[in-house]
MIDOSE-1310 file (N, C-alpha, C; in nm, 2 decimals, decimal comma, always signed):
residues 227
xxxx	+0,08/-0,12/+0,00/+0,00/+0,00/+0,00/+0,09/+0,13/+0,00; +0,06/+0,22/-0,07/+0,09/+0,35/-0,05/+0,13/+0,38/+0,11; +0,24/+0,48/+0,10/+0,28/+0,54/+0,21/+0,19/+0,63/+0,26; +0,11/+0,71/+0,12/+0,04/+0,86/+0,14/-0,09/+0,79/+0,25
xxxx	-0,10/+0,91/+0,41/-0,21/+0,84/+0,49/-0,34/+0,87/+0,40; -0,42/+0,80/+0,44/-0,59/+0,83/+0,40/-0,65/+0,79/+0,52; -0,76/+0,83/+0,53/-0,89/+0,80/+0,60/-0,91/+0,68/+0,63; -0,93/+0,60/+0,73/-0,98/+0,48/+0,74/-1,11/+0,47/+0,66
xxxx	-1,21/+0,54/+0,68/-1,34/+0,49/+0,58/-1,30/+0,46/+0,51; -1,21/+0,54/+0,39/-1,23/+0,58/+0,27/-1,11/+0,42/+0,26; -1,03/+0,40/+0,33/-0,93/+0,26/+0,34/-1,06/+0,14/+0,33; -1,16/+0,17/+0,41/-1,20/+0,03/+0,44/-1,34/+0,01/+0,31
xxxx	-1,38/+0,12/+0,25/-1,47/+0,13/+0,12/-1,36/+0,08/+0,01; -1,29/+0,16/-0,03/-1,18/+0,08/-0,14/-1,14/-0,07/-0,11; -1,12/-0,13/+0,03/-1,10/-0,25/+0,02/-1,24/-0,36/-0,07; -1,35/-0,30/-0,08/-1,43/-0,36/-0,11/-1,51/-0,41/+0,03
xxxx	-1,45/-0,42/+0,17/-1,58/-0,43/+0,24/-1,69/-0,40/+0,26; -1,72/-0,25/+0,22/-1,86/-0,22/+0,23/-1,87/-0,04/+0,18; -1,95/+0,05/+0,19/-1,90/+0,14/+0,12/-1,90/+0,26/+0,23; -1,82/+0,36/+0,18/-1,79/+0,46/+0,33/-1,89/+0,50/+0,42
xxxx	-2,04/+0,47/+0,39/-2,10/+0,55/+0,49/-2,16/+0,43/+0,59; -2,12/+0,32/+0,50/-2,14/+0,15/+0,65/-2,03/+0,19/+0,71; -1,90/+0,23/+0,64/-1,78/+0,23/+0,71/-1,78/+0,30/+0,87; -1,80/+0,41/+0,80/-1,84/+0,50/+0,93/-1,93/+0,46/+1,03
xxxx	-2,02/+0,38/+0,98/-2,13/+0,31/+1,09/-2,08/+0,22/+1,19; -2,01/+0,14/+1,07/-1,90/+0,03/+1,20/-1,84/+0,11/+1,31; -1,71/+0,18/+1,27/-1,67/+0,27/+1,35/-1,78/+0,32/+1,45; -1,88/+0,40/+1,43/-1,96/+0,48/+1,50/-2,02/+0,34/+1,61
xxxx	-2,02/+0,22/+1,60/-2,04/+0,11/+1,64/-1,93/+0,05/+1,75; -1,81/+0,10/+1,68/-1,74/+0,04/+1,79/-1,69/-0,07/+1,73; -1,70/-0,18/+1,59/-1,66/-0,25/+1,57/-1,51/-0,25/+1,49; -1,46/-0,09/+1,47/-1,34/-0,14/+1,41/-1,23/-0,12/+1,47
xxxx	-1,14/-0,21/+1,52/-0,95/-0,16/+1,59/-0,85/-0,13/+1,44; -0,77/-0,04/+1,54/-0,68/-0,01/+1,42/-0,52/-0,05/+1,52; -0,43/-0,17/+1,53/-0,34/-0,18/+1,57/-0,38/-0,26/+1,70; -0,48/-0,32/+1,72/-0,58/-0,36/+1,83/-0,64/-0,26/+1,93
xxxx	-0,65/-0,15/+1,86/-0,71/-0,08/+1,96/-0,86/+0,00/+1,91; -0,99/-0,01/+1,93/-1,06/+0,04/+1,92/-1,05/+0,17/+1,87; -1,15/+0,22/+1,79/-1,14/+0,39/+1,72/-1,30/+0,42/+1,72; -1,33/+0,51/+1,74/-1,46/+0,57/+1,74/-1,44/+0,71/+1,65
xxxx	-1,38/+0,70/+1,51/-1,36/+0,85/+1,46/-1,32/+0,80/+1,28; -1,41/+0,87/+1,21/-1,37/+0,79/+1,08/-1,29/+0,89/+1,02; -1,22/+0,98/+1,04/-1,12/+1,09/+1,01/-1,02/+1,05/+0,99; -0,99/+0,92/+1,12/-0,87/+0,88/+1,15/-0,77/+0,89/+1,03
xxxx	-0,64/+0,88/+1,00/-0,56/+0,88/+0,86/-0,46/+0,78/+0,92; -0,46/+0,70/+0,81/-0,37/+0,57/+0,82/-0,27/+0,55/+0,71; -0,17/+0,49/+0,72/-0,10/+0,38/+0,63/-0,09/+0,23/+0,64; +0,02/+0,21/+0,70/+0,02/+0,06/+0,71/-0,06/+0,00/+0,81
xxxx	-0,11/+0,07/+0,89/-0,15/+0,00/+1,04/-0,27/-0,12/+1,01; -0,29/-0,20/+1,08/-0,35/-0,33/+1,09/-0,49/-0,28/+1,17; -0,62/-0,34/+1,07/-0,77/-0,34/+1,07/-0,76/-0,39/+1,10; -0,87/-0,43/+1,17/-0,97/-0,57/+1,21/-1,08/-0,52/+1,23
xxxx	-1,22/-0,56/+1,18/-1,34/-0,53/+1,15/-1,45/-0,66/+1,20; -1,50/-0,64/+1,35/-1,56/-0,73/+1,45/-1,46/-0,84/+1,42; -1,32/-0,83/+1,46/-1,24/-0,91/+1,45/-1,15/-0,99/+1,36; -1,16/-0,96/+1,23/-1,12/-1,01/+1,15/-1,03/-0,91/+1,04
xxxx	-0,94/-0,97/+0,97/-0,82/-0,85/+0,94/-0,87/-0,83/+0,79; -0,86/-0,72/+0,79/-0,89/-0,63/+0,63/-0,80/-0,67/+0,57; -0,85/-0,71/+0,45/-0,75/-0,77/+0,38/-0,70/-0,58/+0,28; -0,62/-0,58/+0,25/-0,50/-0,45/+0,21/-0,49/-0,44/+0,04
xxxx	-0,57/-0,51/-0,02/-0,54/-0,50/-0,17/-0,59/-0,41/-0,24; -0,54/-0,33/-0,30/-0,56/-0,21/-0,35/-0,60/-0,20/-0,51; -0,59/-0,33/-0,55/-0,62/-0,34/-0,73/-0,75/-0,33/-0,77; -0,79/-0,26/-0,79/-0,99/-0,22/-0,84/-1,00/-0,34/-0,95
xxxx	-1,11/-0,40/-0,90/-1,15/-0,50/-0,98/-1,33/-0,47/-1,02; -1,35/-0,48/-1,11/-1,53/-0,42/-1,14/-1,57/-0,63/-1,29; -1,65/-0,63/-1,25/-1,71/-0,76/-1,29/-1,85/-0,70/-1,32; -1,92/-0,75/-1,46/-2,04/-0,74/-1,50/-2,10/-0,87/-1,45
xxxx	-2,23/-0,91/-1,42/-2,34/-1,02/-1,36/-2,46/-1,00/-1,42; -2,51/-1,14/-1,51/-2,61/-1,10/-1,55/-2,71/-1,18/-1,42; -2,73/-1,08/-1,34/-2,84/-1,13/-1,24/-2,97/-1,18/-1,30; -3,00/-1,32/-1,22/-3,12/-1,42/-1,28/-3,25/-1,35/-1,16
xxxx	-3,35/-1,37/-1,22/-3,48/-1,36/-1,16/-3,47/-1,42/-1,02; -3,50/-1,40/-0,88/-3,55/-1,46/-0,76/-3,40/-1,43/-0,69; -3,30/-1,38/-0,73/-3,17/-1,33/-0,64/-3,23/-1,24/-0,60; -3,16/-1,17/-0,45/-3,17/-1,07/-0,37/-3,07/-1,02/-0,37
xxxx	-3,02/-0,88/-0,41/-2,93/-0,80/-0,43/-2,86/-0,74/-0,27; -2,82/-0,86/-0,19/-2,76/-0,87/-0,05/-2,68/-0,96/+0,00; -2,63/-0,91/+0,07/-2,54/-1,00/+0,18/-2,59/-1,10/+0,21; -2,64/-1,05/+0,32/-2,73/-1,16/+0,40/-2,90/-1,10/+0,37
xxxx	-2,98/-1,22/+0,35/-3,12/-1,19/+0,36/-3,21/-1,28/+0,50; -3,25/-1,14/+0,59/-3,31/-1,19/+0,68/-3,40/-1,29/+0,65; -3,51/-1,31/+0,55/-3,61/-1,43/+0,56/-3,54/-1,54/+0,49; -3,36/-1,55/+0,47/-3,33/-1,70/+0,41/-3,37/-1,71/+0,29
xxxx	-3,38/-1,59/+0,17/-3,37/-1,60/+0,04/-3,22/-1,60/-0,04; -3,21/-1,66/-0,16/-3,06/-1,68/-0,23/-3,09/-1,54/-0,21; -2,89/-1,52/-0,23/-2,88/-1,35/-0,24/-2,77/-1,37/-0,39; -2,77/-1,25/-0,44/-2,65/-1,30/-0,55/-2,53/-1,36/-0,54
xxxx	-2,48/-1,26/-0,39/-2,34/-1,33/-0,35/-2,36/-1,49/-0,34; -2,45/-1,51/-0,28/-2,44/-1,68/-0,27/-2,42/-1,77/-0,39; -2,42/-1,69/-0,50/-2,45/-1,74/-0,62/-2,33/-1,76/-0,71; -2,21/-1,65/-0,66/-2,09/-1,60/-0,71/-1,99/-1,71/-0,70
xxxx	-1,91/-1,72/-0,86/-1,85/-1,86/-0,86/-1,74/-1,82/-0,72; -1,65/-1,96/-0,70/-1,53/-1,96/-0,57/-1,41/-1,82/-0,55; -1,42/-1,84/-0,70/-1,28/-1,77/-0,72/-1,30/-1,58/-0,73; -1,42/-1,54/-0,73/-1,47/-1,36/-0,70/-1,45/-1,33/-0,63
xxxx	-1,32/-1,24/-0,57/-1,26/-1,20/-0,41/-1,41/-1,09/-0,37; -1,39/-1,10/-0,25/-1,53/-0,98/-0,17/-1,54/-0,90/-0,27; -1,68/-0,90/-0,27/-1,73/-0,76/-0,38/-1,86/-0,72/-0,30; -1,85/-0,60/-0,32/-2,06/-0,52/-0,32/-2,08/-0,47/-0,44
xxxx	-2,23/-0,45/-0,47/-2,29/-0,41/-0,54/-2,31/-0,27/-0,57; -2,29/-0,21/-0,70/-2,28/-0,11/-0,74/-2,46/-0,08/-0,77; -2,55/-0,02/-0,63/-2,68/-0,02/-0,69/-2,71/-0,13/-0,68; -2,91/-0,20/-0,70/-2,96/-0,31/-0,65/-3,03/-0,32/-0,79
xxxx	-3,08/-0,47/-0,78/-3,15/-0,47/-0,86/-3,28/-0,57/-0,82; -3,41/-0,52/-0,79/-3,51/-0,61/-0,68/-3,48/-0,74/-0,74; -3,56/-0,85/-0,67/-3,56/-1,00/-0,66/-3,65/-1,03/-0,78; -3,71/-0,96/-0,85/-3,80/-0,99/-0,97/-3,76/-0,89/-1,06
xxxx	-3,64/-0,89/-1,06/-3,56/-0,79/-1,15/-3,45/-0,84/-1,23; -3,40/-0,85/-1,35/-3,30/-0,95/-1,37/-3,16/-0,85/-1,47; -3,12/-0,91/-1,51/-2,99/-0,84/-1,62/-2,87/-0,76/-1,49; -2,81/-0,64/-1,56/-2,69/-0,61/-1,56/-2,68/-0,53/-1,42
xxxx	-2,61/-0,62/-1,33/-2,53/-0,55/-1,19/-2,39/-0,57/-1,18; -2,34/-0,44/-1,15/-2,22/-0,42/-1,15/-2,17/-0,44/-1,03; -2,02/-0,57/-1,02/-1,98/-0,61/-0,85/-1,87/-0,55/-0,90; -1,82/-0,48/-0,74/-1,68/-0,42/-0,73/-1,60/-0,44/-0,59
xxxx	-1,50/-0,45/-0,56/-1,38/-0,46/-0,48/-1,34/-0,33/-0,40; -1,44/-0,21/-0,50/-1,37/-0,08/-0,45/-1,52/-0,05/-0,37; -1,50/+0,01/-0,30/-1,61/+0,11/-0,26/-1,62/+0,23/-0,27; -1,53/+0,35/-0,36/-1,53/+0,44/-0,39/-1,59/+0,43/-0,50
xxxx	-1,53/+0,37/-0,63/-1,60/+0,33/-0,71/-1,75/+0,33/-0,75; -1,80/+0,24/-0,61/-1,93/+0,22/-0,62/-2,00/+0,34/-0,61; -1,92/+0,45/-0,54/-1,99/+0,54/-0,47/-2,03/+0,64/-0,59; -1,91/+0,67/-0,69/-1,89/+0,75/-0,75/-2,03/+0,69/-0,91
xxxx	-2,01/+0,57/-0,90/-2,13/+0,55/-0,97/-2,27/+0,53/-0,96; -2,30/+0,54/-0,79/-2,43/+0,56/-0,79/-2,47/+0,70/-0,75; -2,42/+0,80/-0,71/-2,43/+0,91/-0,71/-2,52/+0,99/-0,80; -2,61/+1,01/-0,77/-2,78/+1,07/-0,90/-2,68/+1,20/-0,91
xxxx	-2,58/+1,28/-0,86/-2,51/+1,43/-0,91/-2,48/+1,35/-1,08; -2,44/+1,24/-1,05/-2,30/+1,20/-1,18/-2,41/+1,19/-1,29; -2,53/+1,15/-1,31/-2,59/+1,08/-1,38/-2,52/+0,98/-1,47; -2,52/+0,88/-1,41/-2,45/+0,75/-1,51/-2,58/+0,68/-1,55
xxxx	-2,67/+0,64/-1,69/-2,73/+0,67/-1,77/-2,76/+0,46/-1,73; -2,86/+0,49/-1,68/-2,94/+0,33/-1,66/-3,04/+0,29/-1,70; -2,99/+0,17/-1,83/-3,06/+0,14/-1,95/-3,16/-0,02/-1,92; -3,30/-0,03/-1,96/-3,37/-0,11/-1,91/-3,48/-0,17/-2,06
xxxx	-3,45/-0,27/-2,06/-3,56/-0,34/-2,12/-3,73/-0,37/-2,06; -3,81/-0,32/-2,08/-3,90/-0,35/-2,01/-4,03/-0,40/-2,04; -4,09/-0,50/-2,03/-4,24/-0,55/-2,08/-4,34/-0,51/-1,98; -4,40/-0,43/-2,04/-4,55/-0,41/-2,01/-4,70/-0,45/-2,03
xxxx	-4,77/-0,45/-1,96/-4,91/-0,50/-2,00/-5,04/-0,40/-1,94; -5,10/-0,36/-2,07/-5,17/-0,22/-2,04/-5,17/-0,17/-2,18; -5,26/-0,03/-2,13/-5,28/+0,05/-2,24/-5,20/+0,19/-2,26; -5,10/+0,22/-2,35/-4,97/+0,32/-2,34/-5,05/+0,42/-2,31
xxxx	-5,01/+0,54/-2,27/-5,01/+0,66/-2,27/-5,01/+0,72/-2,42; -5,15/+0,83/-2,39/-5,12/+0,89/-2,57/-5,02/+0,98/-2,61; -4,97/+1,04/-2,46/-4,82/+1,11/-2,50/-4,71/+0,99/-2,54; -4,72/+0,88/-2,49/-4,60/+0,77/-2,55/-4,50/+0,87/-2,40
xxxx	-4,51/+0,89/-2,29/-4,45/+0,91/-2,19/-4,37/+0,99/-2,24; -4,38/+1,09/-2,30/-4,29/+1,22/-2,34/-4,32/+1,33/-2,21; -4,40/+1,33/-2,11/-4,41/+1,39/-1,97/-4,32/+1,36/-1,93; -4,26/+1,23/-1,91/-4,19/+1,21/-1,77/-4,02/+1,28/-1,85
xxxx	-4,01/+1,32/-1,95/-3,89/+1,41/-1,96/-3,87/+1,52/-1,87; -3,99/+1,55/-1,81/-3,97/+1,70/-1,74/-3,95/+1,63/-1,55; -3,99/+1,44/-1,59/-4,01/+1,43/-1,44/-4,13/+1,36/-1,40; -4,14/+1,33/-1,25/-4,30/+1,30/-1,21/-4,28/+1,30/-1,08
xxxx	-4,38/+1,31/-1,02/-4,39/+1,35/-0,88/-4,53/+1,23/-0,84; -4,49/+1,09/-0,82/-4,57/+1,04/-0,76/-4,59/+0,96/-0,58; -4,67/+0,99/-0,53/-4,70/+0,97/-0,38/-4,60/+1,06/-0,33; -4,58/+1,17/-0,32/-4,48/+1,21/-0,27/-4,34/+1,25/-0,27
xxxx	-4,30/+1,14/-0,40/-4,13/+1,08/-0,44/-4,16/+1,17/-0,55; -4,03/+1,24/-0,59/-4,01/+1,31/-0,72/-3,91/+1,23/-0,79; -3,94/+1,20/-0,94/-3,86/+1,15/-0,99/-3,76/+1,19/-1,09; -3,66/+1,22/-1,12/-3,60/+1,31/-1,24/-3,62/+1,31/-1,40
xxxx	-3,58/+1,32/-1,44/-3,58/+1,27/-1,64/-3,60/+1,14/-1,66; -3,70/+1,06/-1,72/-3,69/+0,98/-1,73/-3,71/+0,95/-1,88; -3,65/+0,90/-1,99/-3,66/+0,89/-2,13/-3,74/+0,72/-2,19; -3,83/+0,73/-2,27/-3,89/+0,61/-2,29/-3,91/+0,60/-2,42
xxxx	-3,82/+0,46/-2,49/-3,88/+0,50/-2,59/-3,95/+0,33/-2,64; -4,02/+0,31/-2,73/-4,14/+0,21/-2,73/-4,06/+0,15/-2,84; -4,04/+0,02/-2,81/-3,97/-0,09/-2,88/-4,07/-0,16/-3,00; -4,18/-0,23/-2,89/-4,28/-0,28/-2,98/-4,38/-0,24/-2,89
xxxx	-4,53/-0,18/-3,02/-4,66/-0,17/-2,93/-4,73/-0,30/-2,97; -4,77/-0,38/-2,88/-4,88/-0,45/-2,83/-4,93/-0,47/-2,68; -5,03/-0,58/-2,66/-5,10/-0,60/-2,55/-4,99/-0,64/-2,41; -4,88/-0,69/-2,50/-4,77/-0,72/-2,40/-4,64/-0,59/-2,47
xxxx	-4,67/-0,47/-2,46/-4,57/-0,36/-2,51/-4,40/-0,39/-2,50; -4,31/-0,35/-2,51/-4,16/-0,37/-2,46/-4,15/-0,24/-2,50; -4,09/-0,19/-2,39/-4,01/-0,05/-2,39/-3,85/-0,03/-2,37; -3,77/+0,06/-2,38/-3,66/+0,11/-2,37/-3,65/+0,22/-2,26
xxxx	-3,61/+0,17/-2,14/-3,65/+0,29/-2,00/-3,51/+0,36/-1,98; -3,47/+0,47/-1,99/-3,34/+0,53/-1,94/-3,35/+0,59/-1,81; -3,29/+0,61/-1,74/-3,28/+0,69/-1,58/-3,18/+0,72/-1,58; -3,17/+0,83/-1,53/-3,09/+0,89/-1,52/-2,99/+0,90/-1,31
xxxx	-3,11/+0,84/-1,22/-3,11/+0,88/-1,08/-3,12/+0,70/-1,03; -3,24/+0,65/-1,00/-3,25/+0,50/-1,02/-3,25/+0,50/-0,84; -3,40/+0,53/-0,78/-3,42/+0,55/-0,70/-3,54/+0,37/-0,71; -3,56/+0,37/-0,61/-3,57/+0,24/-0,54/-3,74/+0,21/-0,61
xxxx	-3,74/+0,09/-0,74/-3,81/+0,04/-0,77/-3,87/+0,14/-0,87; -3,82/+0,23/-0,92/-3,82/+0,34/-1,01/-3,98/+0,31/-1,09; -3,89/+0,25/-1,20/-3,95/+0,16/-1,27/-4,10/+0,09/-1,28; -4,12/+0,04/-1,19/-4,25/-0,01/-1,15/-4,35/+0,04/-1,13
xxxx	-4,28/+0,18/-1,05/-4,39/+0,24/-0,98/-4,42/+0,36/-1,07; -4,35/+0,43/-1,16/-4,40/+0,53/-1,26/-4,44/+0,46/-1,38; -4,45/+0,32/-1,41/-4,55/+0,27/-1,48/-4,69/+0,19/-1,40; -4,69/+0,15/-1,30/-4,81/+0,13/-1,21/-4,86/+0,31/-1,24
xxxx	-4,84/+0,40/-1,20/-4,90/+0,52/-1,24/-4,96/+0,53/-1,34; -4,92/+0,51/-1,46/-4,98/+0,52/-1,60/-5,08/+0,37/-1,63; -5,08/+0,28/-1,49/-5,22/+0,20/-1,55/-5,13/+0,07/-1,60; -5,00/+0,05/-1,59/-4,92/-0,03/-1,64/-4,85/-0,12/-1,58
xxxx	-4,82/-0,26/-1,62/-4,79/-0,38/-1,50/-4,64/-0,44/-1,56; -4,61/-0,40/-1,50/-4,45/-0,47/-1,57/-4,45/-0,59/-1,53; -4,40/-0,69/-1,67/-4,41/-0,85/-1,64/-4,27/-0,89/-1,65; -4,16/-0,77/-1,73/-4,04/-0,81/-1,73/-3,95/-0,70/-1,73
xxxx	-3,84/-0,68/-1,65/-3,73/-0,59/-1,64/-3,59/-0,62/-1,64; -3,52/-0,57/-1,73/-3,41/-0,60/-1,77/-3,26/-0,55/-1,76; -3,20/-0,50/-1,66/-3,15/-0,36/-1,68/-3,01/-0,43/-1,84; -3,00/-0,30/-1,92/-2,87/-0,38/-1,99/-2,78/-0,31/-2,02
xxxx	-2,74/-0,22/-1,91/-2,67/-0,10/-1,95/-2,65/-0,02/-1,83; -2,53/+0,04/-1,78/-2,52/+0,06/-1,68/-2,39/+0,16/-1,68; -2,39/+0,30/-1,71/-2,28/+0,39/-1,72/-2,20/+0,33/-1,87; -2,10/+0,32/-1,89/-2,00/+0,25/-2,01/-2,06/+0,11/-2,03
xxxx	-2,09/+0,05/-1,91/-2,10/-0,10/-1,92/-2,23/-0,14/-1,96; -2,20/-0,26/-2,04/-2,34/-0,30/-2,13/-2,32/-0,43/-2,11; -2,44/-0,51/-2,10/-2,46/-0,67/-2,07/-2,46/-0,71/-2,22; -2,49/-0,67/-2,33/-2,44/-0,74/-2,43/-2,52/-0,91/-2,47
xxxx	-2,45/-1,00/-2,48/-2,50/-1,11/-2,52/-2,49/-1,23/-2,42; -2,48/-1,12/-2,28/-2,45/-1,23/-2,13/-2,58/-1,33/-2,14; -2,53/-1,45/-2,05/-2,63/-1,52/-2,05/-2,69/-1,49/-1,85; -2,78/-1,57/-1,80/-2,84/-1,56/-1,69/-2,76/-1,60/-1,60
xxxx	-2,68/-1,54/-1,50/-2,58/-1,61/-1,41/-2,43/-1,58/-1,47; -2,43/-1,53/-1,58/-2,27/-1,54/-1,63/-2,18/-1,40/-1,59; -2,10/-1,42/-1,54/-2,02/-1,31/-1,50/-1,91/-1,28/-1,59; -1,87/-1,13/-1,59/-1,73/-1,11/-1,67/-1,67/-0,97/-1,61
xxx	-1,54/-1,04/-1,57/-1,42/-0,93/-1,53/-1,40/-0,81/-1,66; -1,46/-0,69/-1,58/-1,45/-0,59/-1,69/-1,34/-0,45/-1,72; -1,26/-0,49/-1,57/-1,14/-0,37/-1,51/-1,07/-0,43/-1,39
């Protein structure tokens, strides 16, 4: 590792443990020593000194590794899942050193999630400031809109939740429609719920595109080292 100090968060987010604002949580928890000694302060600046995180040593590798996953239908985009559902990690061949998830994608959600080793990384790409440009195949069942969803360019404001730019453009019209959904932000179940608004039931969601990275001709479960 570098001589230059950094931040423990920002040390323990790049390791790929988890991303700097759990970081800080552990800390704020009491669970991280630095040299065996407890720290309550995510400011702290380190070099070589020795982690341990609820006991166990941070592993120190510094080489950013980012992997595309074509997530299959009924994964949970988690660690651990309280009710005992597969989660993706469980799913990840032997040889994928610790990764998190760049963004989720729900359990009836399938195609392109991005695993990474960094947690800066991740941070910098889910960030709604950056707009990194999240591309979705989608099947619908319903009756379109006679704007063809040229409103939701300016936005939508439903229950409460504002949503940003959202761009749509119509692949094929029938009784089972497919659309082309872009987001720009990719707030929690986006998708669903600003076509449940317009009268619309999504039976299939795809993401296939994700900042630079495109799922391409992946198959269901197939992973590829991308950086």
């Amino acid at each position: 590792m570098s001589e230059k100090p950094e931040r423990i968060a920002k040390i323990i987010a790049r390791s790929g443990f988890c991303s700097r604002r759990d970081a800080e949580r552990l800390i704020a928890e009491g669970r991280v020593r630095v040299n065996g000694d407890r720290i309550d302060s995510p400011a702290l600046n380190l070099t070589n000194e020795e982690i341990r995180i609820d006991g166990k040593l941070l592993p120190r590798d510094n080489s950013q590794r980012v992997f595309v996953y074509y997530k299959p239908v009924g994964l949970v985009t988690s660690h651990k899942d309280e009710q005992g559902r597969d989660t993706v990690f469980d799913k990840l061949p032997a040889n994928i050193p610790r990764v998190i998830s760049v963004g989720r994608l729900d359990k009836n959600s399938e195609g392109l999630l991005l695993l990474t080793n960094d947690g800066e990384f991740a941070r910098k790409m889910e960030l709604p400031a950056n707009e990194f440009e999240r591309v979705y195949r989608v099947r619908v069942y319903g009756e379109l809109p006679h704007d063809n969803f040229t409103s939701l360019q300016r936005g939508i404001e439903i229950d409460g939740v504002r949503y940003g730019k959202i761009e749509v453009e119509i692949e094929k019209r029938a009784v089972n429609s497919w659309l082309r959904v872009t987001l720009f932000e990719g707030k929690n179940r986006e998708i669903r719920r600003v076509m449940a608004h317009f009268g619309l039931e999504v039976s299939r969601l795809i993401r296939v595109k994700y900042g630079e990275y495109e799922l391409g001709d992946m198959k269901e479960g197939e992973i590829r080292e991308v950086l």
